[in-house]
C-alpha positions as CSV (number, residue, x, y, z in Angstrom):
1,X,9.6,-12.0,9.4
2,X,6.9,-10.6,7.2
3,X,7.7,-8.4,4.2
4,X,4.7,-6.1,3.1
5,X,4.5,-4.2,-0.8
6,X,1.8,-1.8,-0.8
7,X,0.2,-0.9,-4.9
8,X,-2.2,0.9,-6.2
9,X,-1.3,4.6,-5.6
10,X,-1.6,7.4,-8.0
11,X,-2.4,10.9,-9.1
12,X,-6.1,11.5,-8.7
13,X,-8.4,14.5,-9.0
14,X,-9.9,15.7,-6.1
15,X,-13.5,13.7,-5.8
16,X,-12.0,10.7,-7.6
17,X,-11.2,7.4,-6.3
18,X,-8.2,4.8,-5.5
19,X,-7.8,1.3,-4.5
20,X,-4.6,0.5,-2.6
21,X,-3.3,-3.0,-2.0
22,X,-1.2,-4.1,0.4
23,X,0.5,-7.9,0.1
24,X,2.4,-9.2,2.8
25,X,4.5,-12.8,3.2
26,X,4.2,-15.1,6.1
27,X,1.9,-17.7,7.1
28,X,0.8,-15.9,9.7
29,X,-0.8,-12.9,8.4
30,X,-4.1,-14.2,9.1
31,X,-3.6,-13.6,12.9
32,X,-1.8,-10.0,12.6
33,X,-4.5,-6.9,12.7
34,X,-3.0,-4.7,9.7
35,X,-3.2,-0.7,9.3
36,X,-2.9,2.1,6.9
37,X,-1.0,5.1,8.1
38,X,0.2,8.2,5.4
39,X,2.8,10.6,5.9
40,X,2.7,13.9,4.3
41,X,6.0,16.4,3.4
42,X,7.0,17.7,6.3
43,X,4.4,16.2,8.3
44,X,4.7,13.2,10.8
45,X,3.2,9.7,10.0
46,X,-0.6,9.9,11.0
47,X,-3.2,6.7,11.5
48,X,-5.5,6.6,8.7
49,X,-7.2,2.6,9.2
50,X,-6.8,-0.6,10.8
51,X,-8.6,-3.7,10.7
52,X,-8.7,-6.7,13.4
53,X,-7.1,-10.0,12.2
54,X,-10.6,-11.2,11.7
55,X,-12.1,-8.4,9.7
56,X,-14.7,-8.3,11.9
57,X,-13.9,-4.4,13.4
58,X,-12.8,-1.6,12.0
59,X,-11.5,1.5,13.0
60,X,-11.1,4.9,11.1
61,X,-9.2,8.5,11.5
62,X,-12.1,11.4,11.6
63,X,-11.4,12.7,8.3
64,X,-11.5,9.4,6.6
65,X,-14.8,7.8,8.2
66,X,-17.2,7.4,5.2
67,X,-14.9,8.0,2.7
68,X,-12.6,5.3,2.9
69,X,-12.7,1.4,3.7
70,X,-10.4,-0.7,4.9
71,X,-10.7,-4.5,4.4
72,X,-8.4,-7.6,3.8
73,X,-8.7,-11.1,2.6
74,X,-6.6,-13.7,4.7
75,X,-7.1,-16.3,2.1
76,X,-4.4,-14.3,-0.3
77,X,-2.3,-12.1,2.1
78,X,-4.2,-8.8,1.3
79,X,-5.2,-6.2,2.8
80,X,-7.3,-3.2,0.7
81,X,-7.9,0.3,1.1
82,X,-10.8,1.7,-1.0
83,X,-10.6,5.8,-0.8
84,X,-13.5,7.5,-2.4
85,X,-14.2,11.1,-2.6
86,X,-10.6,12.2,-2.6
87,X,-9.5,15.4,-1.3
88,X,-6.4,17.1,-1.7
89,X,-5.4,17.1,1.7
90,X,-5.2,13.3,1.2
91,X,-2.3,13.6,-1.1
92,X,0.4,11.5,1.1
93,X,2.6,8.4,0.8
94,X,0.6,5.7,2.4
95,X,1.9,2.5,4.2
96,X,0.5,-0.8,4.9
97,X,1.7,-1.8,8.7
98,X,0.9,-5.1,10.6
99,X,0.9,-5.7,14.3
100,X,2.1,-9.0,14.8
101,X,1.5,-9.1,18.4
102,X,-1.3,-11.7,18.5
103,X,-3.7,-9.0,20.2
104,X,-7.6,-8.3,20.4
105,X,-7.6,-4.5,20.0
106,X,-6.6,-1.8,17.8
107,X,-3.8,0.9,17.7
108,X,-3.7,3.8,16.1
109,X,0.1,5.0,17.0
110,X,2.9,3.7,14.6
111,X,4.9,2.0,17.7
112,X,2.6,-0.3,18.0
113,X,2.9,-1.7,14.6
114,X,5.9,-4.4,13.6
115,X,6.7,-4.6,10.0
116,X,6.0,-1.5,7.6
117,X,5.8,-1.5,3.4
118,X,7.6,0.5,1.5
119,X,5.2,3.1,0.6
120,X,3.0,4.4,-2.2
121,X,2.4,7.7,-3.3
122,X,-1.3,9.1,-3.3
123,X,-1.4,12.8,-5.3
124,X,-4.7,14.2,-5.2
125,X,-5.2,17.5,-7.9
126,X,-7.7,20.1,-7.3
């Protein structure tokens, strides 16, 4: 079982930045590839980032490339997501998700992802 606690949301203007955190449990973690995903109201959960198990590839939602980073450190559980130049539309609750499947490539869909955080809330202002 692995048990993820995402931190670091916020209320942000528009052009400003956030860090988000993401912990997760299990000695394992270092072989799971891990992803962001955000759900606005009234909107289904969408793929924002995921990162292989290495760190070694990345992959990113159009709207996010060059804004945001994903990245993690297996030596302390963590997996980060750095958004810069914040927009409103990004205003969402945003998860932390791992894929503990043991597998070489990256999925964007939310079935494809095993244990899900809680959420935290990212507010953007205009």
């Amino acid at each position: 079982q692995v048990q993820l606690v995402e931190s670091g949301g916020g209320l942000v203007q528009a052009g400003g930045s956030l860090r988000l955190s993401c912990a997760a449990s299990g000695r394992t973690f270092r072989s799971y590839n891990m992803g962001w995903f955000r759900q606005a109201p009234g909107k289904e959960r969408e793929f924002v980032a995921t990162i292989l198990w290495s760190g070694g590839t990345t992959y990113y939602e159009d709207s996010v490339k060059g804004r945001f980073t994903i990245s993690r450190d297996n030596a302390k559980n963590m997996v980060y997501l750095q958004m810069n130049s914040l927009k409103p539309e990004d205003t969402a609750v945003y998860y932390c998700a791992a894929d503990a499947n043991w597998r070489p490539v990256l999925f964007t869909t939310p079935g494809e992802y095993d244990y899900w955080g809680q959420g935290t809330q990212v507010t953007v202002s205009s």
